[in-house]
C-alpha positions in Angstrom: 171.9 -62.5 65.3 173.7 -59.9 63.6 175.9 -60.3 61.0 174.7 -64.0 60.9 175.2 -64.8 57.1 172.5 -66.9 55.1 172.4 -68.2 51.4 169.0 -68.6 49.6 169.2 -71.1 47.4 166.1 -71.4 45.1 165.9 -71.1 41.0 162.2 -68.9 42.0 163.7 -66.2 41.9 160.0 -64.4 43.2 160.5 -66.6 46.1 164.2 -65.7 46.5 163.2 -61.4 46.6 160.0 -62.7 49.1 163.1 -64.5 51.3 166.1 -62.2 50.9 163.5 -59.7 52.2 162.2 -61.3 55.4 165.5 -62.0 56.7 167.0 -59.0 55.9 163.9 -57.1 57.7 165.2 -59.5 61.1 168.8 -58.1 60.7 170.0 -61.2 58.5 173.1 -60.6 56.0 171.6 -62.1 52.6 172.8 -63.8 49.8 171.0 -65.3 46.9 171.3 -67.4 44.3 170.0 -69.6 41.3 171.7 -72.0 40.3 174.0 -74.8 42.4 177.0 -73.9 40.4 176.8 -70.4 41.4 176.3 -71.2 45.4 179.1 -73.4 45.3 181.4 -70.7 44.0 180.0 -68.4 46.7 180.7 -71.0 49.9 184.3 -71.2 48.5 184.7 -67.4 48.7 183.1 -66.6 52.0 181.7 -68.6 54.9 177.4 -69.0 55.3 175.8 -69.8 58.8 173.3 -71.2 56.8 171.6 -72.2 53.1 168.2 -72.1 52.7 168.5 -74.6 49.6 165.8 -75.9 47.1 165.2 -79.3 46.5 165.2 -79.1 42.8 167.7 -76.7 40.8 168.4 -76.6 37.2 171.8 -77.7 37.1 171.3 -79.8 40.4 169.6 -80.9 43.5 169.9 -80.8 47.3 171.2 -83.8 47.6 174.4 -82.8 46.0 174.3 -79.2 47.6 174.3 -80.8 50.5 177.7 -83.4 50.2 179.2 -80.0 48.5 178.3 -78.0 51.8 179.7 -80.8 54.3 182.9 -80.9 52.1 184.1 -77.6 52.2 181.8 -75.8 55.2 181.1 -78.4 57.4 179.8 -75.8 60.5 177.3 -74.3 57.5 173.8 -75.5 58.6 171.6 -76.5 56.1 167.5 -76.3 55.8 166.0 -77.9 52.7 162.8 -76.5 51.0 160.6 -79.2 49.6 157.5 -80.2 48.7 155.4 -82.4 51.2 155.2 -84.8 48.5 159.6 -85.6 49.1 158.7 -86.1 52.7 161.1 -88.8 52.5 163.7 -87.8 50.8 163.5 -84.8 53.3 164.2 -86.8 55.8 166.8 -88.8 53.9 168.9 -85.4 53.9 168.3 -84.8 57.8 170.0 -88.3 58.2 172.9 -87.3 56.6 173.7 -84.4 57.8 171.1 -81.4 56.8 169.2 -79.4 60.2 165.7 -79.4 58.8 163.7 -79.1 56.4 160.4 -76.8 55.3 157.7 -77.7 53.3 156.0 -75.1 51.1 153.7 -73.4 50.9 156.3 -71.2 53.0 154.9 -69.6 56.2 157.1 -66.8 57.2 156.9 -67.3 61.3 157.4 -70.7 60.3 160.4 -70.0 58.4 162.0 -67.4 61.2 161.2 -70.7 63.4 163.4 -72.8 61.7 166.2 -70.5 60.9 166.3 -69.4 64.4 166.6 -73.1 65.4 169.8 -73.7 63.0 171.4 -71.4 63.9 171.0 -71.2 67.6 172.0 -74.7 67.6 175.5 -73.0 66.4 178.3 -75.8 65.9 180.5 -77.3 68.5 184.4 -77.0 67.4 185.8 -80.7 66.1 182.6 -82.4 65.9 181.7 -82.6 61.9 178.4 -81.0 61.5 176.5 -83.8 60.0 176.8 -85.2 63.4 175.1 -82.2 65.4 172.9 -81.8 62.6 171.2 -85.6 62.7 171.1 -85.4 66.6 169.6 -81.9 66.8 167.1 -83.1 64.2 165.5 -86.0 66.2 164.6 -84.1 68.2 160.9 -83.6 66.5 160.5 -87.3 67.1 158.7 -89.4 70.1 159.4 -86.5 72.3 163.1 -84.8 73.5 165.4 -85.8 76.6 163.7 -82.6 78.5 159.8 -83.7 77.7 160.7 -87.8 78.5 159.7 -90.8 76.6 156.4 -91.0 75.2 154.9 -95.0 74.4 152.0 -95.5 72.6 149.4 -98.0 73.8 148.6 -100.5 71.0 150.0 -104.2 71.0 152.9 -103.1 69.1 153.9 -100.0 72.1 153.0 -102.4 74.4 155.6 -104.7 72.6 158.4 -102.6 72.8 158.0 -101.8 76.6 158.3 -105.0 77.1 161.8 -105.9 75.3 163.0 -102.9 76.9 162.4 -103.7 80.4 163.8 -107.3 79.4 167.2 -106.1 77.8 167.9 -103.0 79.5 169.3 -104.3 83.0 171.6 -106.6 80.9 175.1 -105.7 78.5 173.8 -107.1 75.8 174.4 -105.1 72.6 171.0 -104.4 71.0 170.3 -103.4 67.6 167.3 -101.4 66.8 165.6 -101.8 63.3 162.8 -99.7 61.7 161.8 -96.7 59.0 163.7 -93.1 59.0 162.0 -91.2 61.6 160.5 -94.3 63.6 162.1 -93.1 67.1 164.7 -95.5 67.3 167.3 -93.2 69.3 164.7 -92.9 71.3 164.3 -96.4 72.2 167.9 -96.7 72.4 167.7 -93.4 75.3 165.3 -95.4 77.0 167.3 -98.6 77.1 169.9 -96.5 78.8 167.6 -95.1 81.0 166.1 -98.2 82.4 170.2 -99.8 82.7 172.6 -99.6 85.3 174.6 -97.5 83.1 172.0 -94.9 83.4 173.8 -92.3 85.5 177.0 -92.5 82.9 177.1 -91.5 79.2 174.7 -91.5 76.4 176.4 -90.8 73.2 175.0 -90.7 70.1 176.3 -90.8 66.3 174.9 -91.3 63.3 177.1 -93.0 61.4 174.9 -92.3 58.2 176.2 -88.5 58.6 179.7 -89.1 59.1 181.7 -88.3 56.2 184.3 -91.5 55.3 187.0 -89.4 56.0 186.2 -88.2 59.3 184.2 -91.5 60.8 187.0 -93.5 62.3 188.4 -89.9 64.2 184.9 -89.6 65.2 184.7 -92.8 66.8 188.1 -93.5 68.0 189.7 -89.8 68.2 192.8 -88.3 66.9 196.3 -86.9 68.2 197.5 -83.5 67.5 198.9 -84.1 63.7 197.8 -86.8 62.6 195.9 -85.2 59.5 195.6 -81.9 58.1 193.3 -80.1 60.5 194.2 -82.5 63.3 195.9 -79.6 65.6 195.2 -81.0 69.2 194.4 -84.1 70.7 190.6 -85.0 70.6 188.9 -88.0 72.3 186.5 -89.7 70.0 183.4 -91.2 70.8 184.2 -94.5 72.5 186.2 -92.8 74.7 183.4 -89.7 75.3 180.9 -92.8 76.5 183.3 -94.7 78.5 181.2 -96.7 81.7 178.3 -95.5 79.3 176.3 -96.4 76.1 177.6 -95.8 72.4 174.3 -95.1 70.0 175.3 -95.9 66.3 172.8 -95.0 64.5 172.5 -96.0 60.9 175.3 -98.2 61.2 174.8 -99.8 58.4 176.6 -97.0 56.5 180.2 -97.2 58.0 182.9 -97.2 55.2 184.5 -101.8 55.3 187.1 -100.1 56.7 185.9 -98.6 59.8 183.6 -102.1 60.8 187.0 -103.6 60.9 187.8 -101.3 63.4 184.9 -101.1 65.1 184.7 -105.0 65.2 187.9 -105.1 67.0 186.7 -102.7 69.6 184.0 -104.7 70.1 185.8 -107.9 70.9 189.2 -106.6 73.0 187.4 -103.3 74.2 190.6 -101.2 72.9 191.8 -99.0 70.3 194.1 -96.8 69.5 193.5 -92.8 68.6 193.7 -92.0 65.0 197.5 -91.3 64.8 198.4 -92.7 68.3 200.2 -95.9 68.8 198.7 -96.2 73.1 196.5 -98.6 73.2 192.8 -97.1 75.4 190.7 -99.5 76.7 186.9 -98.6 77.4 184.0 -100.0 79.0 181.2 -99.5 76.4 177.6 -100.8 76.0 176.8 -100.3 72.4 173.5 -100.3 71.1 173.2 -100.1 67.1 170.4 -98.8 64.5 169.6 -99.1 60.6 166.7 -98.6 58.5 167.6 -100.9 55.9 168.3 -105.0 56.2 171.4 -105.5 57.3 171.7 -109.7 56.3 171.0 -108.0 52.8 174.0 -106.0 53.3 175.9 -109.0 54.2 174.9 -111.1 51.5 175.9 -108.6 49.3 179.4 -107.8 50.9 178.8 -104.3 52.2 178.5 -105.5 56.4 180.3 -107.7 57.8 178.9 -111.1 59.2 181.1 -111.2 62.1 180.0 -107.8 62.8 176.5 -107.8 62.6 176.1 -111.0 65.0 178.3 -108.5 67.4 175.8 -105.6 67.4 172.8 -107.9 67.0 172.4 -110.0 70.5 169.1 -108.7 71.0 166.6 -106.7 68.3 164.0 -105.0 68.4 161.5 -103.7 65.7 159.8 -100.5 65.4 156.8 -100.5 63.0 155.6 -97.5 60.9 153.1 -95.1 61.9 150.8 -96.5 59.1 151.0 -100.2 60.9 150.1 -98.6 64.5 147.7 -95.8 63.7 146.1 -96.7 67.4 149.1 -94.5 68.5 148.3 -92.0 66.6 146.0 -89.4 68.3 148.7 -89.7 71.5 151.8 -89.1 69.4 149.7 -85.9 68.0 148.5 -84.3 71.1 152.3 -84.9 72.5 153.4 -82.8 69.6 150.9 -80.5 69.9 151.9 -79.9 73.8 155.8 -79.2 72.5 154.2 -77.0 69.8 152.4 -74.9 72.5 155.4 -74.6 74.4 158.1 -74.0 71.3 155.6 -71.3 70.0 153.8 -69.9 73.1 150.0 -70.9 71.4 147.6 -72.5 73.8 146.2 -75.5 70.9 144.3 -77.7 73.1 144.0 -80.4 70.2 142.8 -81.7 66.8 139.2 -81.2 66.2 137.5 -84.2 64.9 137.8 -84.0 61.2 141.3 -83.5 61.3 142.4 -85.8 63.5 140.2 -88.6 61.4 143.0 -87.3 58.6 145.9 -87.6 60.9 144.7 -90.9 61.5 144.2 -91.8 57.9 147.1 -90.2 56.5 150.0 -92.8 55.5 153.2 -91.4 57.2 156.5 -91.4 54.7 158.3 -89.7 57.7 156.9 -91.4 60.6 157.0 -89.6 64.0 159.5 -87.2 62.5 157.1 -85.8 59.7 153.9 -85.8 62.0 156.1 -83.8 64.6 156.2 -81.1 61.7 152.9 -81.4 60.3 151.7 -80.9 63.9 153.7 -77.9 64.7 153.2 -76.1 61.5 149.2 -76.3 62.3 150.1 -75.6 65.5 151.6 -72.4 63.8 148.2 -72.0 61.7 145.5 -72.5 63.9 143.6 -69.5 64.8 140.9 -71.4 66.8 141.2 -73.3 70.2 141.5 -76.4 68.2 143.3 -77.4 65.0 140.7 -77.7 61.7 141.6 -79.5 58.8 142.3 -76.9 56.7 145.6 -76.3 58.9 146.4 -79.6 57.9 148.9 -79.4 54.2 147.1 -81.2 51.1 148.6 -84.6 51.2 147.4 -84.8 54.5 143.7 -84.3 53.6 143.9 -86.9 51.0 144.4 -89.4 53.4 148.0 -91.0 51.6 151.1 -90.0 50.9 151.8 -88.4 47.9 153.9 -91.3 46.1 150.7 -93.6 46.8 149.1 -91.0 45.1 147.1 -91.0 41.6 147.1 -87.5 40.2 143.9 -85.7 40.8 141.4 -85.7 38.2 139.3 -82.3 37.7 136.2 -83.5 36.1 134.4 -86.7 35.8 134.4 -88.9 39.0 136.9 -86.1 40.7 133.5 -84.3 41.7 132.3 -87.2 43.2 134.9 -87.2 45.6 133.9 -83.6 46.9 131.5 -82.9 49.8 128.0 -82.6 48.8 127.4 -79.2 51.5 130.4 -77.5 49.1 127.9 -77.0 46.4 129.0 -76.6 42.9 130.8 -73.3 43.0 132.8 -74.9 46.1 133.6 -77.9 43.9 134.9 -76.6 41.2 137.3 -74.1 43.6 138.0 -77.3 45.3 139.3 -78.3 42.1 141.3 -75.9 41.2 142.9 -75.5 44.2 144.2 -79.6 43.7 145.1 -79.1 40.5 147.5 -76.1 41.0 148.8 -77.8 44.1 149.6 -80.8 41.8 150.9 -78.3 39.2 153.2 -76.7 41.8 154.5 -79.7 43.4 155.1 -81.4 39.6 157.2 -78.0 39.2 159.3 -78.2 42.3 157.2 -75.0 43.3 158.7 -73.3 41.0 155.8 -70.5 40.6 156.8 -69.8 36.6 157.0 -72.8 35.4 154.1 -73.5 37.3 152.1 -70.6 35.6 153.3 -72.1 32.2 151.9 -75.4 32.9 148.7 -74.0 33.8 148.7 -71.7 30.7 148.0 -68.6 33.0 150.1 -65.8 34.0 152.1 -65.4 37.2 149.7 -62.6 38.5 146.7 -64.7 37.9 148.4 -68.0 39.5 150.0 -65.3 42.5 146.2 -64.0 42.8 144.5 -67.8 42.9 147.5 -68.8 45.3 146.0 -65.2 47.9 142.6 -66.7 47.5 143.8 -70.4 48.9 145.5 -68.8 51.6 149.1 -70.0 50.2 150.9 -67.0 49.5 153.9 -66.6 51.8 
């Protein structure tokens, strides 16, 4: 770890001193800084392992961090800090390109967790990061290569088995549709599994974190000069699964361009290297992914019709968490085993009460967020079994924050409050929702936040101690 370099990025800047100071304490090499105009200088100055960057900045946010960071350091990892009410934008960011991210209230094991993980995961020379990034991340969903596929058991599980065992023996190109963070790589691993391609190559890419410039050397290679950078020969990703499968995840985001290109590999089974005039032939099974409606895109000229029919000989459709909640309680308790073994605990589950708000919560993130919520009370639990108040806020209310109304805290609120808290435990009960509401409205921002509350920051720093949410 030493000399590893890492760049807070976060406008708090109480949060920034709390940071700078943990890493520094592990033998980190820290930077700060408060604004996104001021990191960006910094990255063009001197190389970062890894930003730590806010979700919300004054002068910009992390979605624009992060396209600035795969521009110009594309082997910089990057974790975003966010609320778990932008669950979904979250895990919009892993999709294209970002390693993680962290909800707050920070947790500092939970933080050296993840940083460890980035940058462990270290970069692999010619491969753009967003790439590594998006593949490393899935791994938090249905389960990872090492642990095997997990299936639920409602109709819907039971579903899917079944389409998989039908298409898998076959070469037919299958394209996998459902929500960000529904498992759909996984499926796609276990359609490779179950073929006769099994013992060749899986490779995937997720075409949603390819930078234009880079996809079509991604997927079809390069020879030595053929762009700036371009300073050996590199075989791209057809080539890397010949005899095997080709994953494309997100494919729905490929520049016209590139499904021109991919279209003709598709129907001669050749190309030619970015640059190279041989012509390669390959024997590829390709099996395809989106999370948004692809005849949409065609009807409004951003896929090609020719294409899609190509990738789309057989589909299958995951459903959300929040349409298979059956699945639930398995999918936990999976997550909870990988949480034991990633963190050396010994959780042997949910108790009842939480799991009932497992259950009930509405999943933005799908497997992907409740593999984080699961681990972080994993991280919390101090008991052989994990009580709800391991479990973050939105969790507890049973919906996801954008379904949300914003709490009330008097009138009917009190209502809504367990009768054995008693009225002292009410009204702390609350508070403690309304300065969540009041952080999370403030991008956590502990300042503004003790504006908005008209208190100071001592008195909000104190309250925050009392609700075990300090970091």
């Amino acid at each position: 770890m030493a000399n590893e370099r890492i760049l807070v990025l976060d406008d708090d800047q109480d949060l920034c001193m709390l940071l700078s100071r943990l890493l520094k304490k592990e033998g980190y090499d820290v930077v700060v800084a408060s604004r996104g105009s001021v990191a960006k200088e910094m990255i063009g100055k001197q190389r970062f392992d890894l930003v730590l960057c806010d979700h919300r900045l004054p002068d910009t946010d992390a979605p624009a961090m992060l396209e600035h960071i795969r521009s110009n350091s594309p082997d910089t990892q990057v974790i975003i800090i966010t609320g778990y009410s932008e669950v979904r934008m979250a895990v919009e960011l892993m999709r294209k390109g970002a390693f993680d991210y962290i909800g707050k209230p920070l947790y500092p094991e939970e933080l050296l967790m993840r940083v460890q993980d980035a940058l462990n995961a270290g970069s692999v020379p010619g491969v753009p990061q967003g790439k590594q990034a998006a593949a490393r991340s899935k791994s938090t969903a249905i389960a990872s290569s090492s642990n095997g596929y997990v299936e639920g058991s409602g109709p819907a599980a039971q579903q899917i088995a079944k389409h998989i065992a039908l298409v898998a023996p076959t070469d037919m190109s299958v394209l996998i549709t459902g929500e960000t963070g529904t498992g759909k790589e996984f499926v796609a691993k276990r359609i490779h599994e179950q073929s006769d391609r099994s013992q060749a190559p899986f490779v995937a890419v997720d075409c949603g974190a390819l930078p234009k410039d880079l996809a079509g050397s991604e997927l079809f290679g390069h020879v030595k000069g053929a762009f700036t950078g371009a300073v050996a020969d590199r075989a791209g990703s057809f080539e890397q699964a010949d005899g095997g499968t080709l994953f494309l995840d997100e494919v729905g985001n490929l520049s016209y361009d590139n499904q021109i290109k991919l279209l003709r590999v598709l129907q001669e089974r050749r190309f030619k290297r970015i640059g190279g005039t041989k012509d390669i032939e390959v024997d590829v099974r390709i099996l395809a992914a989106t999370n948004e409606d692809l005849s949409k895109a065609v009807a409004e000229g951003r896929f090609r019709e020719d294409l899609l029919h190509r990738v789309q000989e057989f589909t299958i459709h995951l459903l959300p968490l929040r349409e298979r909640k059956e699945d639930i309680p398995r999918f936990a308790d999976h997550f909870v085993h990988l949480a034991n073994q990633r963190l050396g605990r010994d959780v042997a589950g949910f108790d009842e009460s939480a799991l009932r708000h497992i259950v009930d919560y509405s999943w933005s993130g799908n497997l992907r967020e409740l593999g984080n919520v699961v681990k972080r009370a994993v991280l919390l639990s101090t008991g052989p079994r994990i009580s709800s108040d391991c479990l973050p806020s939105n969790v507890l209310s049973g919906a996801a924050f954008k379904d949300q109304a914003p709490p009330a805290v008097h009138g009917d609120h009190a209502a809504q409050v367990p009768a054995e808290l008693g009225l002292r435990g009410a009204a702390q009960q609350a508070e403690k929702e309304m300065i969540l509401k009041a952080l999370e409205q403030n991008g956590f921002n502990r300042s503004r936040t003790a504006a908005a509350l008209n208190i100071d920051r001592k008195t909000l720093y104190n309250k925050l101690k009392s609700f075990g949410l300090d970091l």
